[in-house]
VOPAGU-2260 file (C-alpha; in pm, 1 decimal, decimal comma):
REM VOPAGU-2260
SITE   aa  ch    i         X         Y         Z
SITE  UNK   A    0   -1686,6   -2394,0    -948,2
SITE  UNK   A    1   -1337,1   -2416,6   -1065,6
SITE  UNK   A    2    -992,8   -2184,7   -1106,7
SITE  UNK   A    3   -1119,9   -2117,7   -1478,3
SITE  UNK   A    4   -1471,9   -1973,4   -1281,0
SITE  UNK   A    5   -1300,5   -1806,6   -1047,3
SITE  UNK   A    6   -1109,7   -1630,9   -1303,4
SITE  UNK   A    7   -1381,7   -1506,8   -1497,9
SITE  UNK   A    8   -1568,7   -1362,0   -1211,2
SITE  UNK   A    9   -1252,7   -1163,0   -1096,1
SITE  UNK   A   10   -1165,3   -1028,1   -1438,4
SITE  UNK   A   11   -1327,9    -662,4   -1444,2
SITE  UNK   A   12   -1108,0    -607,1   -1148,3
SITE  UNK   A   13    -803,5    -775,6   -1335,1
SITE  UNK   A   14    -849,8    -531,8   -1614,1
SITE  UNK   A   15    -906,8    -208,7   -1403,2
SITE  UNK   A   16    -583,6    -321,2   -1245,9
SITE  UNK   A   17    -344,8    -397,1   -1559,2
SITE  UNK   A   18    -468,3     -59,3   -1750,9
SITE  UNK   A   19    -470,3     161,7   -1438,3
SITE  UNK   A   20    -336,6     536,5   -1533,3
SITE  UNK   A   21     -93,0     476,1   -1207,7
SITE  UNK   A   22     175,6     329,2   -1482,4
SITE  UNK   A   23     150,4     622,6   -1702,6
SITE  UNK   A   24     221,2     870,8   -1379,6
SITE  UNK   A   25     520,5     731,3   -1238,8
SITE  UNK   A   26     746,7     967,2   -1531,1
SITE  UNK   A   27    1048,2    1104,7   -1296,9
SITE  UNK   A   28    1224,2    1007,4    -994,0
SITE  UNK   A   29    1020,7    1146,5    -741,9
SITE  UNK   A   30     713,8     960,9    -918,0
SITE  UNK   A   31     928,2     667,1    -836,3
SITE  UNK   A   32    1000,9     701,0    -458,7
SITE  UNK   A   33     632,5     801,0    -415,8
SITE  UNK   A   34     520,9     447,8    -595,1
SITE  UNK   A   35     753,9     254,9    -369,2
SITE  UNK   A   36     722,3     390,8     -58,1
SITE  UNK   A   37     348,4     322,6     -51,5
SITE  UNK   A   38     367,8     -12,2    -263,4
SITE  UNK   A   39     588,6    -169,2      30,8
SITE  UNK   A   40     347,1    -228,6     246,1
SITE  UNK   A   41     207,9    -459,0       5,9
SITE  UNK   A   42     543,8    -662,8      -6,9
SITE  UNK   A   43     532,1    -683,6     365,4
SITE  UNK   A   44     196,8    -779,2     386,1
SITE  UNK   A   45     236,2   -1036,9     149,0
SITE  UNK   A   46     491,0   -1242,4     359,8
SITE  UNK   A   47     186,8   -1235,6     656,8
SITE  UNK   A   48     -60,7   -1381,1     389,6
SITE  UNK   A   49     242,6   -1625,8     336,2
SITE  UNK   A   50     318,9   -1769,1     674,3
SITE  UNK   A   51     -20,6   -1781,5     790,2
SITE  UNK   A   52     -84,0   -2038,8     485,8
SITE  UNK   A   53     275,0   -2195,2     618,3
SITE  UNK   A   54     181,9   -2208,9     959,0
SITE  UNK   A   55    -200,8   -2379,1     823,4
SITE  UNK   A   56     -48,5   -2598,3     569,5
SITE  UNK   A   57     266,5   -2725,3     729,9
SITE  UNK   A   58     319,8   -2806,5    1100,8
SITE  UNK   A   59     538,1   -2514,8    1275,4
SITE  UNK   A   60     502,5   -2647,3    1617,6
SITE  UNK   A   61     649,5   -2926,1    1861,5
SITE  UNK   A   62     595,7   -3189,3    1855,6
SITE  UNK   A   63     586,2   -3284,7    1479,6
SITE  UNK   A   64     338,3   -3430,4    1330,3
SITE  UNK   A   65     262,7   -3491,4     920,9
SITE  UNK   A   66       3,7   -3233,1     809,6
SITE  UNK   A   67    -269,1   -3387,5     616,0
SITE  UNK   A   68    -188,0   -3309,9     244,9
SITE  UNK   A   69     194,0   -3382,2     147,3
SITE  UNK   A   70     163,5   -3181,1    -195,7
SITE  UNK   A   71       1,8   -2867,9     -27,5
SITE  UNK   A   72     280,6   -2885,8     198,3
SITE  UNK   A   73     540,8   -2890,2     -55,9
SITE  UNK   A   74     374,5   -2625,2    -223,1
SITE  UNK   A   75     403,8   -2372,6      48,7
SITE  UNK   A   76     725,2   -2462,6     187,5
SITE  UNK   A   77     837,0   -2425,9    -180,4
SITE  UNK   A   78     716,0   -2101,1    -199,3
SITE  UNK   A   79     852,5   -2014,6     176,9
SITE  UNK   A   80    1211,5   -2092,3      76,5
SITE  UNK   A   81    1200,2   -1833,9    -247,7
SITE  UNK   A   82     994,4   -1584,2     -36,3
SITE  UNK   A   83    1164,3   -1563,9     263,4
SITE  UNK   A   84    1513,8   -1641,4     167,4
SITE  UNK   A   85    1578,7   -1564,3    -169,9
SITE  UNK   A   86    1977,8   -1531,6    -389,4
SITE  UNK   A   87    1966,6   -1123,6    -389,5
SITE  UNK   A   88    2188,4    -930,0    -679,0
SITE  UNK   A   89    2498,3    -956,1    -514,2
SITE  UNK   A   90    2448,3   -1322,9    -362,9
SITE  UNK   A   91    2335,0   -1298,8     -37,9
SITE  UNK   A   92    2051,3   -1441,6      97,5
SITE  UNK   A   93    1738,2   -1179,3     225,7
SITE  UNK   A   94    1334,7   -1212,4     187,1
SITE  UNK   A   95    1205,4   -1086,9     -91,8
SITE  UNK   A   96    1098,7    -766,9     129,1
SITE  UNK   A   97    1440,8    -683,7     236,6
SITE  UNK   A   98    1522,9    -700,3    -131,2
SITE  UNK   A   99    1232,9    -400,0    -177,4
SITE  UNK   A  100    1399,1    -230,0     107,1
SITE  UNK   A  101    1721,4    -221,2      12,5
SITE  UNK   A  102    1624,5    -131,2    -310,3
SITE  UNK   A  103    1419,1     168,8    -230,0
SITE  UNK   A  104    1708,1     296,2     -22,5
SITE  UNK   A  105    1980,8     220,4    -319,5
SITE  UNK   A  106    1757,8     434,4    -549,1
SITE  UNK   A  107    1678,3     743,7    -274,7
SITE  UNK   A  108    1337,7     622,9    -144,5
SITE  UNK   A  109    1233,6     679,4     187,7
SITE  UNK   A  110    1203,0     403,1     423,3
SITE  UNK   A  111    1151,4     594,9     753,9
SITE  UNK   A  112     797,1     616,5     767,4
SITE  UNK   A  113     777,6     234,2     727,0
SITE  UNK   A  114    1018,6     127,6     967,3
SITE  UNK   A  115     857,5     357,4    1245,9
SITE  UNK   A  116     492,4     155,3    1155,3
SITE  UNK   A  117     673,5    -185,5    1193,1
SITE  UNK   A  118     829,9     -74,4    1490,5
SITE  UNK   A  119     460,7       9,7    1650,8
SITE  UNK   A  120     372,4    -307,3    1505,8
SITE  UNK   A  121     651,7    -450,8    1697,9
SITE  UNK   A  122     565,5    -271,1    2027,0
SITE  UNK   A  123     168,8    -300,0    2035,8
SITE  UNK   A  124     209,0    -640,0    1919,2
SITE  UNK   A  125    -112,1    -567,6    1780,8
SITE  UNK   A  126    -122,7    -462,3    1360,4
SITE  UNK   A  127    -480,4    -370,0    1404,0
SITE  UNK   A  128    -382,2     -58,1    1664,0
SITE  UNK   A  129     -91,7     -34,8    1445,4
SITE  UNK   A  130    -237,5      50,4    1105,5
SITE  UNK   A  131    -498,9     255,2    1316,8
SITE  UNK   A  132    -258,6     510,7    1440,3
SITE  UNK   A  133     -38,3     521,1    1143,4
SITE  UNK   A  134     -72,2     830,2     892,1
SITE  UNK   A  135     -77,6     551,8     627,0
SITE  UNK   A  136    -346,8     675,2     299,5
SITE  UNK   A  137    -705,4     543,7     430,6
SITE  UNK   A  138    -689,9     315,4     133,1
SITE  UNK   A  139    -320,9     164,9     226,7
SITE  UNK   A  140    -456,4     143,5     577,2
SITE  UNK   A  141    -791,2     -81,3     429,4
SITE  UNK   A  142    -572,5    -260,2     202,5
SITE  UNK   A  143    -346,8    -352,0     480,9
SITE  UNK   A  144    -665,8    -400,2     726,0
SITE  UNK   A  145    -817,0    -641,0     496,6
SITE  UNK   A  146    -543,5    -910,2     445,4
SITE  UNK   A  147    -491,7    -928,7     822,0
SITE  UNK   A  148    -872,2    -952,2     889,3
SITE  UNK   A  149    -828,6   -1250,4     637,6
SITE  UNK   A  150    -570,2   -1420,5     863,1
SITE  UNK   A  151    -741,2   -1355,3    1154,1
SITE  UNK   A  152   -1054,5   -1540,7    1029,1
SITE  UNK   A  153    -791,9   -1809,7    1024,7
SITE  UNK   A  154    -954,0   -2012,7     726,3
SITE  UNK   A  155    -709,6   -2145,6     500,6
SITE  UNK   A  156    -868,2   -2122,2     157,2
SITE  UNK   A  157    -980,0   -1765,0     221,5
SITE  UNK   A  158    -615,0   -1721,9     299,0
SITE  UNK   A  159    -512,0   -1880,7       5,4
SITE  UNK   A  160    -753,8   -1691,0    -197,7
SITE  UNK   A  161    -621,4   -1353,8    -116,7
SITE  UNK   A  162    -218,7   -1472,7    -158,0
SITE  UNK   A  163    -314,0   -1651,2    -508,7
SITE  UNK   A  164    -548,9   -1398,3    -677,5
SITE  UNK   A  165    -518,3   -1100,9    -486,1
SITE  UNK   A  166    -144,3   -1148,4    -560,8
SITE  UNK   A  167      57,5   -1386,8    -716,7
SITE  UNK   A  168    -175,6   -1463,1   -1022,5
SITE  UNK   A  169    -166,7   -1059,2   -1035,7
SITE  UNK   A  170     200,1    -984,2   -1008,8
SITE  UNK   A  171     360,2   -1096,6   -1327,4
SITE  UNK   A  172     194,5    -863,1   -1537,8
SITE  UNK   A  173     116,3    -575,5   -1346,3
SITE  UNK   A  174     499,7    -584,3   -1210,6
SITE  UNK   A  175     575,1    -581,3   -1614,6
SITE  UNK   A  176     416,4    -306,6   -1677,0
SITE  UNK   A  177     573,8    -123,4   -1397,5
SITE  UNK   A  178     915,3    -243,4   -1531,2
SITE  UNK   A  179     849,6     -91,9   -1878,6
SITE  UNK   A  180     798,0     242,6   -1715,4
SITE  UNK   A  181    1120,8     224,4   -1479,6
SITE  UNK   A  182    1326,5     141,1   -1805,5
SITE  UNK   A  183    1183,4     389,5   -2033,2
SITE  UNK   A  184    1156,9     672,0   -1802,5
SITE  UNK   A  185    1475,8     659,7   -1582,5
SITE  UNK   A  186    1781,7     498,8   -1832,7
SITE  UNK   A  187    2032,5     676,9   -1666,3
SITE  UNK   A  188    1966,3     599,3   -1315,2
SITE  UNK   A  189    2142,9     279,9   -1125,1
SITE  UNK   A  190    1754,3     106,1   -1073,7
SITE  UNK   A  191    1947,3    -243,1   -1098,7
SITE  UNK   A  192    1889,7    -369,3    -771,2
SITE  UNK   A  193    1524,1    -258,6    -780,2
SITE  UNK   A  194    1465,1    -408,4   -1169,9
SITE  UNK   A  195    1644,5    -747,2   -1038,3
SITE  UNK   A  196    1353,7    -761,5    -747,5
SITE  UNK   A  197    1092,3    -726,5    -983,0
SITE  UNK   A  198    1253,2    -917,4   -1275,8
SITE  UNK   A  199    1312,0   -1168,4   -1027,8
SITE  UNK   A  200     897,3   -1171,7    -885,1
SITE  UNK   A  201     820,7   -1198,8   -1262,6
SITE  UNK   A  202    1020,6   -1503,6   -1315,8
SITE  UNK   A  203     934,7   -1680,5    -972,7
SITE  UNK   A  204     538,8   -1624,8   -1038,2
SITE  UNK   A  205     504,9   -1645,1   -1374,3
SITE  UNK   A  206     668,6   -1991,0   -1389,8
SITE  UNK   A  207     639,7   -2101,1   -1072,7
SITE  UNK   A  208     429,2   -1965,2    -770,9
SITE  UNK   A  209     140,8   -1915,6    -998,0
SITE  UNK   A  210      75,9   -2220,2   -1089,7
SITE  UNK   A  211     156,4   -2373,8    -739,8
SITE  UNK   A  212     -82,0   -2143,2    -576,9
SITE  UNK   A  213    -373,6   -2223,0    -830,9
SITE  UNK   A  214    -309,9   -2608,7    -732,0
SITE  UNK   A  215    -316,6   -2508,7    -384,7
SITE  UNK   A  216    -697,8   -2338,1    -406,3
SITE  UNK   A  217    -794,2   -2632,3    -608,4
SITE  UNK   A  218    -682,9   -2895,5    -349,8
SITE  UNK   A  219    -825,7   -2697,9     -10,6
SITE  UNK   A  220   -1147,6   -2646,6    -180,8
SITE  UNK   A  221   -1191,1   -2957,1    -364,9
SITE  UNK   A  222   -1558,1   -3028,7    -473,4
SITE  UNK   A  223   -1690,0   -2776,4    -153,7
SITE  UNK   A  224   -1946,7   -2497,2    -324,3
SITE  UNK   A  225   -1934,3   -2277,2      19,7
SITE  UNK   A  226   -1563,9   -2278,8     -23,0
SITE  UNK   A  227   -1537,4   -2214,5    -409,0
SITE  UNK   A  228   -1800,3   -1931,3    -327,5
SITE  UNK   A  229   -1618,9   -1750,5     -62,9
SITE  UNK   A  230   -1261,7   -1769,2    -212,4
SITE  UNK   A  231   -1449,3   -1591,6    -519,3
SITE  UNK   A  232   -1567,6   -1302,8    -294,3
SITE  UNK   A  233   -1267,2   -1279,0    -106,4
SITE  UNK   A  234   -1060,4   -1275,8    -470,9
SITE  UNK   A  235   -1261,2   -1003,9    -547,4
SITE  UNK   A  236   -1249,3    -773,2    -213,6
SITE  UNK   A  237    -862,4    -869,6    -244,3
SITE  UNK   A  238    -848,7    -683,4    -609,5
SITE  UNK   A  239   -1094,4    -427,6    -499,3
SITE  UNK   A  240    -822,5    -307,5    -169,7
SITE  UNK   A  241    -541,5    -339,1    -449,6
SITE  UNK   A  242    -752,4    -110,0    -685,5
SITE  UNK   A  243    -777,6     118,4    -377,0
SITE  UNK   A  244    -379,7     123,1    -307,2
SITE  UNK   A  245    -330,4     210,5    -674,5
SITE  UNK   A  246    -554,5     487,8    -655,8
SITE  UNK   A  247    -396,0     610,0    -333,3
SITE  UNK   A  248     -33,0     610,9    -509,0
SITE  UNK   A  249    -181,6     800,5    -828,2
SITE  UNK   A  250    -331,1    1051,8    -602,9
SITE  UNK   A  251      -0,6    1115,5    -446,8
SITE  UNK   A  252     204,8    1122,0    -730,6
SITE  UNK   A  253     -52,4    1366,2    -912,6
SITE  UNK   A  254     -94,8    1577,9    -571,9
SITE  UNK   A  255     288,7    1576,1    -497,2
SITE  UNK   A  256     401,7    1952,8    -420,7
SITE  UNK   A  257     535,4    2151,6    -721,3
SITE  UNK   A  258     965,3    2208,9    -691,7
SITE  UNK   A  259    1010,0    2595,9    -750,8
C-alpha cells in the first residue's frame, strides 16, 4: 500500500467534506461565531495529535538520547516550531491556537464555554471525564473522543495517520473554501486577524506540512501491510468524526434562535 492508496480509499470522505452545505450556511455574523466556536476544539485538538507524534518521534525526556530516524525527527520538530510558536499579525509569537483564540474574540466570538472545558481538563487531569461532562454537541464530543483514544493507543503511525489525513492533507482546501465565504459574506467587518490565521494554515500546509507529514506516514510504515492497513482505517474514522463536527456546526447554525 502506498500514500497514492491511501488516498484513494479516503476520497468519498474527502469529497463529502470539501462540498459540505456547512460553507454555504455560514452567510452573517452570527453564522460566523457559531462556526468558530465549535471548530476550535479542532485547533486545540490538533496540537495533542501534534505533541504526541513530538513526544514519539523526538526524545522529550532526560537524559538525551538520538531517536532512531533523524529525518522524522526533523519533520516534526519542523512542524512543532510553526505550530506551537508561530509570527502572529502583529509580530508576536503565539501557537497557532492562541492565534484562533484571539481571533474569535477580535471578531465577537465567544470563548467562554471553551475556556471553562480546558479548565476541567486542567483540573481532572483527565480529557476523557472532561469531554464527558462538557455540554459539547455529541458529535464535537466523538470527534474530540476519537483523536485522544488515538493517542492513548500510543502507536505512532496511527497517530500520524489521524494528524496527516484527518488534518493537514485536509486543511488547505477546506480552510479555502471557508475563506471565500468570510470574504464574500462579511466585507465590511475587521476579520483580518482571523483571515491571516487561516491564510497563514493554507500557506504552511499547502507548501509545507503536507508534504512533510505524507513523508512521515511513508517512513513509519515503510513496507509493513498491518501498518499501511490500519493508518487507512484510522484516515477514514478521522474524516468520518470531521464529517460529524461539520454536521454538528450546520445544525447549529440552521437551528440558531430567530432575532425578533
Amino acid at each position: 500500500m502506498t500514500i497514492f492508496s491511501i488516498n484513494q480509499k479516503i476520497q468519498p470522505q474527502k469529497d463529502i467534506l470539501l462540498q459540505h452545505p456547512l460553507y454555504e450556511k455560514v452567510k452573517v455574523m452570527d453564522d460566523l461565531h457559531q462556526f468558530l466556536e465549535s471548530h476550535v476544539y479542532a485547533v486545540w485538538d490538533f496540537m495533542s495529535l501534534l505533541k504526541a507524534l513530538q513526544q514519539k518521534l523526538t526524545c522529550t525526556t532526560t537524559p538525551w538520547f538520538a531517536s532512531s530516524n533523524p529525518e522524522t525527527r526533523y519533520l516534526i520538530n519542523e512542524i512543532v516550531l510553526a505550530e506551537e510558536s508561530d509570527l502572529t499579525l502583529d509580530g508576536k509569537r503565539l501557537s497557532h491556537f492562541e492565534m484562533y483564540v484571539d481571533a474569535m474574540k477580535d471578531c465577537g466570538a465567544q470563548t467562554a464555554e471553551l475556556e471553562a472545558f480546558l479548565q476541567d481538563v486542567a483540573e481532572t487531569k483527565n480529557v476523557f471525564i472532561a469531554i464527558k461532562h462538557s455540554n459539547l454537541h455529541p458529535n464535537i464530543k466523538a470527534f474530540l473522543d476519537f483523536t485522544f483514544r488515538v493517542i492513548e493507543e500510543g502507536k505512532a503511525h496511527k497517530i500520524a495517520a489521524a494528524f496527516t489525513f484527518g488534518r493537514e492533507d485536509l486543511i488547505p482546501n477546506m480552510f479555502t473554501e471557508i475563506l471565500k465565504n468570510f470574504q464574500n459574506n462579511f466585507p465590511q467587518a475587521d476579520l483580518s486577524k482571523l483571515i491571516y490565521y487561516f491564510e497563514r494554515h493554507i500557506e504552511l500546509d499547502a507548501d509545507e506540512h503536507g508534504p512533510m507529514a505524507m513523508q512521515m506516514i511513508d517512513e513509519l510504515c515503510q513496507n509493513d501491510p498491518q501498518k499501511w492497513k490500519e493508518v487507512e482505517e484510522v484516515s477514514i474514522l478521522a474524516l468520518e468524526k470531521r464529517i460529524g463536527l461539520w454536521d454538528a456546526i450546520e445544525k447549529k447554525i440552521v437551528q440558531k434562535p430567530e432575532l425578533v
